[in-house]
N, C-alpha and C positions, 0 to 999 in steps of 0.2 A: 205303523203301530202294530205289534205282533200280538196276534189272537192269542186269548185267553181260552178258545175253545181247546178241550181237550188237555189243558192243566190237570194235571195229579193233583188231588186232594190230599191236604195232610191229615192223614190218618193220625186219632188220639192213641196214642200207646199203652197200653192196662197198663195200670197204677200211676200215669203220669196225672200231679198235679192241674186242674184248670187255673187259667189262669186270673191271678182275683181282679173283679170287677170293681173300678173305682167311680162308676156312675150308679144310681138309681138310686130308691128309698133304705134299699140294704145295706149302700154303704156310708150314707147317714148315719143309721143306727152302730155301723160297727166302728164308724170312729167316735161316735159316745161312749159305747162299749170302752172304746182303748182310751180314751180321756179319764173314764172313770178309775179303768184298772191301774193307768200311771197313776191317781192321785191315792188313790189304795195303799200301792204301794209305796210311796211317798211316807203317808203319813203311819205304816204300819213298822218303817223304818227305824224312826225314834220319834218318842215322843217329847210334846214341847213341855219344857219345865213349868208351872203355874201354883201361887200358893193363893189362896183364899186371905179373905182380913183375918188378922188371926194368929194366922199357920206356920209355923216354924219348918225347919228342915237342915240339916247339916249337906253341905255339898261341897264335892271337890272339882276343881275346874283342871281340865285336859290339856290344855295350852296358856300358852304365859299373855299370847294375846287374842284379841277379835279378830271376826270376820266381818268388815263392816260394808254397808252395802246404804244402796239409796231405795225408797219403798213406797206405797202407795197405801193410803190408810181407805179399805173400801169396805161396802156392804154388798154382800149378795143377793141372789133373789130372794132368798129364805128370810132377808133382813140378819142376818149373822154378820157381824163386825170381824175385821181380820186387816194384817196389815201384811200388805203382798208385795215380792220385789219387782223391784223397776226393773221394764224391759234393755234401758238403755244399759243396765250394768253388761249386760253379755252382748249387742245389737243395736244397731243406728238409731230405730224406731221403736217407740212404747205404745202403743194402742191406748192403754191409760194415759198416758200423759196427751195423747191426743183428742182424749174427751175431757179434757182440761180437771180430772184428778189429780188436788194437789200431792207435790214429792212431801214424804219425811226420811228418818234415816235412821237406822237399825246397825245394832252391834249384837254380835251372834260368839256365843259362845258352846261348845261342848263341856259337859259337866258329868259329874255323878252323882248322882239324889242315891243317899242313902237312905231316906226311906225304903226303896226297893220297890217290888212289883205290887200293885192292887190286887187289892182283892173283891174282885165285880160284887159276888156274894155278899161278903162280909159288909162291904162299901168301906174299906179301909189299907193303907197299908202293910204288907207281913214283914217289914223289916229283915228280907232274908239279906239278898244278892244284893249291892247297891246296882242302879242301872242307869247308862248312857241316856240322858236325854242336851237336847240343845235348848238354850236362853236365850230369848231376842228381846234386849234390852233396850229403849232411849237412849239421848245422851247425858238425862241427869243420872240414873244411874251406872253407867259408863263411865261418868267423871268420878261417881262414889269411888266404884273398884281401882280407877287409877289412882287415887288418890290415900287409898287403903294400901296400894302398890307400893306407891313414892314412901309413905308415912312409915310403911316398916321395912323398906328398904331390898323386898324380898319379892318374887315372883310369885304369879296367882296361883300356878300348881306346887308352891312350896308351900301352902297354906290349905287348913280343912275349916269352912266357917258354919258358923252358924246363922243363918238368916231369915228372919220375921218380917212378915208385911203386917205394914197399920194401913188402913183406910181402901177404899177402894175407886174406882175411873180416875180421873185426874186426879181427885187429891187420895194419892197413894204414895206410901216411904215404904223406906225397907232400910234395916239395920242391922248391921254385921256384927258379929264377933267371933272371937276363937272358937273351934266348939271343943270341948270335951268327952269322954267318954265317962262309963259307968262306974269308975274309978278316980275320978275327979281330973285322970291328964290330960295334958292336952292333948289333940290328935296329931298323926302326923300322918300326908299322903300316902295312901294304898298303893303300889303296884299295880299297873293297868292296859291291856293291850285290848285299844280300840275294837271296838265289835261293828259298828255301824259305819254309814259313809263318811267322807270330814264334810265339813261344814260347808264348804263352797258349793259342796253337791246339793247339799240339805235347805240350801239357800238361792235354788234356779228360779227366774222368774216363770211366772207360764208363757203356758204358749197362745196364741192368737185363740185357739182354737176355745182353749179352755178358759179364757176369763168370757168368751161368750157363754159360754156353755152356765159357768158361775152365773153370770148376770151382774160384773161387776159395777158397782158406779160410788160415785163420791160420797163418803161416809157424813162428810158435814150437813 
C-alpha cells in the first residue's frame, strides 16, 4: 500500500469556489430556500385565472385546445385547498397517490383576461393591458367549452367570450357568451405573442421535496 506520508496538499486557489456542502443543518435550510424560490417563481410566472360569484370578465383563449393532466385535490399545512398535478403524469411514482390521495383531472387552458392587471391599492382591476393568465377547469366545464366549440362550429381562439360565475364550491356554473365591446360589436380576437411559459411547463407536478415541505394530505 503506498504512503500517504509526504502527499502534497491541494492547495485552495484565490478565488476558487468551495465546494458546496450537501450535509448538515445548512443544507437543509438551503433546499427550502430553493423549494421556496422555484415555487415563487412558479407562481410569479402567471397567474391563475378565478372569478368570485358574481364576476364577469371577457377572455380570449390562446389555443384551440387543453392541456389535460391527472391531479390530486389536497390541503396543505396552512389548511389552503389547491389541486396539484399528479406525479405519475411526468414519472413512475406519485408520492401522493402513495398516501392514497385520491386522482381528479384537470384541463388547463392559457387565456387573456381582459380585465388586465390589479390594482393591490385600489383592490380592483385597471382595465389597461389584457394579461396571460392560465384556467384549470373540471370536466364539466370542459365539456361546456367543447360543446360551445362543436355548436358554433369554430375554434376557442376564433372567439372573445364573455364569462359569469353564479354560486360557489361545488354548486358553481359559469355561462358564456359573445362579448361585445363599448360599441355594442362584437369582439373579435386580439393579436398575441405569448409572454409566459406554455402550459405544460405551468402544469409540472412537484417535486418530492416540496409536497413535504407543503404538508400535502387528502383534501376530503
Amino acid at each position: 500500500m503506498p504512503s500517504l506520508e509526504g502527499s502534497p496538499r491541494r492547495r485552495r486557489v484565490v478565488g476558487e469556489t468551495p465546494e458546496r456542502s450537501t450535509s448538515g443543518w445548512g443544507a437543509v435550510a438551503r433546499r427550502q430556500a430553493e423549494i421556496a424560490e422555484r415555487r415563487s417563481e412558479m407562481e410569479n410566472q402567471v397567474k391563475e385565472f378565478y372569478l368570485k360569484d358574481g364576476e364577469s370578465a371577457t377572455i380570449q383563449f390562446l389555443h384551440d385546445e387543453p392541456y389535460c393532466y391527472d391531479a390530486h385535490s389536497v390541503r396543505d399545512k396552512n389548511g389552503r385547498f389547491s389541486v396539484v398535478p399528479c406525479q405519475l403524469n411526468t414519472q413512475r411514482r406519485c408520492e401522493m397517490c402513495s398516501r392514497g390521495i385520491k386522482q381528479t383531472w384537470r384541463a388547463a387552458f392559457k387565456i387573456l383576461d381582459y380585465r388586465g392587471s390589479w390594482d393591490k391599492d385600489k383592490k380592483k382591476f385597471t382595465y389597461d393591458k389584457p394579461v396571460e393568465k392560465i384556467w384549470k377547469v373540471g370536466a364539466t366545464i370542459a365539456n361546456q367549452l367543447k360543446s360551445i366549440r362543436d355548436r358554433r362550429g369554430r375554434e376557442l381562439t376564433e372567439m372573445v367570450l364573455e364569462v359569469t360565475r353564479s354560486g360557489s364550491n361545488t354548486d358553481t356554473t359559469y355561462n358564456f357568451e359573445p362579448a361585445f365591446d363599448d360599441d355594442d360589436r362584437k369582439r373579435s380576437p386580439i393579436p398575441w405573442k405569448e409572454e409566459t411559459p406554455p402550459v405544460e411547463t405551468l402544469c409540472q407536478p412537484p417535486t418530492d421535496d416540496e409536497i413535504d415541505a407543503s404538508g400535502y394530505s387528502d383534501s376530503m
